[in-house]
N, C-alpha and C positions, 0 to 999 in steps of 0.2 A: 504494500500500500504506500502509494506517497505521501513523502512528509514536508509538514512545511512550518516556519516560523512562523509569526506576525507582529513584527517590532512595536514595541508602543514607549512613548516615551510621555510624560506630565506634558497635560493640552494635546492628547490626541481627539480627533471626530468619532465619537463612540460610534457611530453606524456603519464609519470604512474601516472598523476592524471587526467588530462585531456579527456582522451582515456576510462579507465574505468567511470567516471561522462558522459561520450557521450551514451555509451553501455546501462550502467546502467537509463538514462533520456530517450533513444530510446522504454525502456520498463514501462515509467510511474513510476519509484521509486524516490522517494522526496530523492533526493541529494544534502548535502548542503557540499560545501567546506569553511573550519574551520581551522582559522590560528591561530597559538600560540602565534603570533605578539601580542601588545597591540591594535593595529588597525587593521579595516579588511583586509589593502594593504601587500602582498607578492609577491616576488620575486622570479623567478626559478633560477636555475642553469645555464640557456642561458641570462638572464638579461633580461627575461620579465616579465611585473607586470600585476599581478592578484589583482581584486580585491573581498574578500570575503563574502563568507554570512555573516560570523559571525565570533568573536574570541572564542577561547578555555574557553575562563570565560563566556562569554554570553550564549554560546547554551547549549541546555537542552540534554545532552545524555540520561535521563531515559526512552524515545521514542524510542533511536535512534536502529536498528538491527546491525547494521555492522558497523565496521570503518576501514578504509582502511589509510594505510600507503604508500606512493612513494616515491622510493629512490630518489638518488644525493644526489653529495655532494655540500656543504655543510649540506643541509637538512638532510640527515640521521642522523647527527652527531646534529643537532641542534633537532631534535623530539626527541631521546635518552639522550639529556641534560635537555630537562623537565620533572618535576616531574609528572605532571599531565600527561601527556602522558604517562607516562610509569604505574601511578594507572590506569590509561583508559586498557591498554593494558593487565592488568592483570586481571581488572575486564573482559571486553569482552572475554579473553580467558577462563576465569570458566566458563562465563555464557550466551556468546550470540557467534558471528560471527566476524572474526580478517582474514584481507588481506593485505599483504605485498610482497611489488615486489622491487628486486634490489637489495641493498643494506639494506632497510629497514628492511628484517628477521633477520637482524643481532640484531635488539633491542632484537627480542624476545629470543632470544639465550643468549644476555646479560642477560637477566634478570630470566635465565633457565625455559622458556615456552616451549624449544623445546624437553624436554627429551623423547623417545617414538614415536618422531612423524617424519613423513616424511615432510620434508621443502626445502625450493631449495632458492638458492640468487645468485649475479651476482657472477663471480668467483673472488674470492680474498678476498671474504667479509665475509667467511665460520669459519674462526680462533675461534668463540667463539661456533661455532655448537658441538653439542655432537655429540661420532663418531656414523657412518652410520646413522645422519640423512638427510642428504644430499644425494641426486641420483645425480649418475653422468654423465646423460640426464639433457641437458637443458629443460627451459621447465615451465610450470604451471601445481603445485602439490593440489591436494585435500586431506587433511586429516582430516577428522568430520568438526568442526567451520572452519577448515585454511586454505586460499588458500593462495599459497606463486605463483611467479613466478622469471624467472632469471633474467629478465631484459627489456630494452625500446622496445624489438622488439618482445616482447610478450605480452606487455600492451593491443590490443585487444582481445586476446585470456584469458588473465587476467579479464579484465570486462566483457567477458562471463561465463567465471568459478564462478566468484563472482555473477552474475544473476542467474545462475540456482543454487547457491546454497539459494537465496533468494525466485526465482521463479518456480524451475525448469527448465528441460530440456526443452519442449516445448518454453515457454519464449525465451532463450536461442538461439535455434534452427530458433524462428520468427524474432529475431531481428537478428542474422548471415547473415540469407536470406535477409533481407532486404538491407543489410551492402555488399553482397556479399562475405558476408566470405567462402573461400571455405573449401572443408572436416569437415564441421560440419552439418548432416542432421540428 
């Protein structure tokens, strides 16, 4: 089964972590959310506390397939100020599976992940994107490893993009229907 992280860091958007770990636990993928806090206890952006599997020193990414990033702010700005998040982010992008929604694609931008590739973030967050890689349909974009999406009203349509790119399309397709997701058969 694939496994996947889901970084969270104080002022994460509780729906684009939340919403895709629902999607993605509806189809049996070991999801663990992994805070960069020193404790497993994190905070969203609306002042609710989660508490986590595990911190960013404890867990084992050499397993892991995927790591997922959720914007907000404060959060965005607090994942892109660790170091370790941002080696994660470079490593997953050579060589496994990177999803960011929100706000969050702007790490990848900082850190010139995105040259070549098609990426999408909330609007306003785009400043460090190289030009045309941004579409200018909102939305969740696929490009090889990355699913990027715009923002919290796409976060389910975001944890199916990221399924079927673990599971495929069927996958994908059985948990939508289950979910009632409509226009996805």
């Amino acid at each position: 089964m694939p496994r996947v992280a889901i970084l969270l860091a104080d002022g994460f958007e509780t729906i684009e972590a939340l919403a895709p770990a629902d999607v993605l636990r509806r189809a049996g993928v070991d999801i663990s959310l992994v805070t960069i806090n020193d404790t497993p206890h994190v905070t969203c952006s609306h002042n609710i506390g989660i508490d986590c599997d595990a911190t960013i020193d404890a867990y084992d990414f050499s397993a892991c397939d995927l790591i997922v990033l959720p914007g907000g702010m404060p959060g965005t700005k607090n994942l892109r100020a660790s170091e370790r998040v941002c080696e994660l982010v470079r490593d997953f992008m050579a060589t496994r599976k990177v999803g960011a929604i929100c706000a969050a694609p702007s790490i990848l931008a900082e850190l010139g992940l995105l040259v070549g590739r098609t990426a999408t973030c909330y609007p306003g967050c785009e400043g460090a994107f190289p030009a045309g890689v941004r579409p200018t349909e909102l939305g969740v974009y696929v490009d090889g490893n990355l699913v990027t999406a715009s923002g919290p009203g796409f976060a389910v349509a975001f944890g199916l993009a990221l399924l079927e790119q673990l599971m495929g399309e069927k996958a994908a397709n059985d948990v939508a229907t289950g979910m009632l997701v409509a226009g996805r058969e």
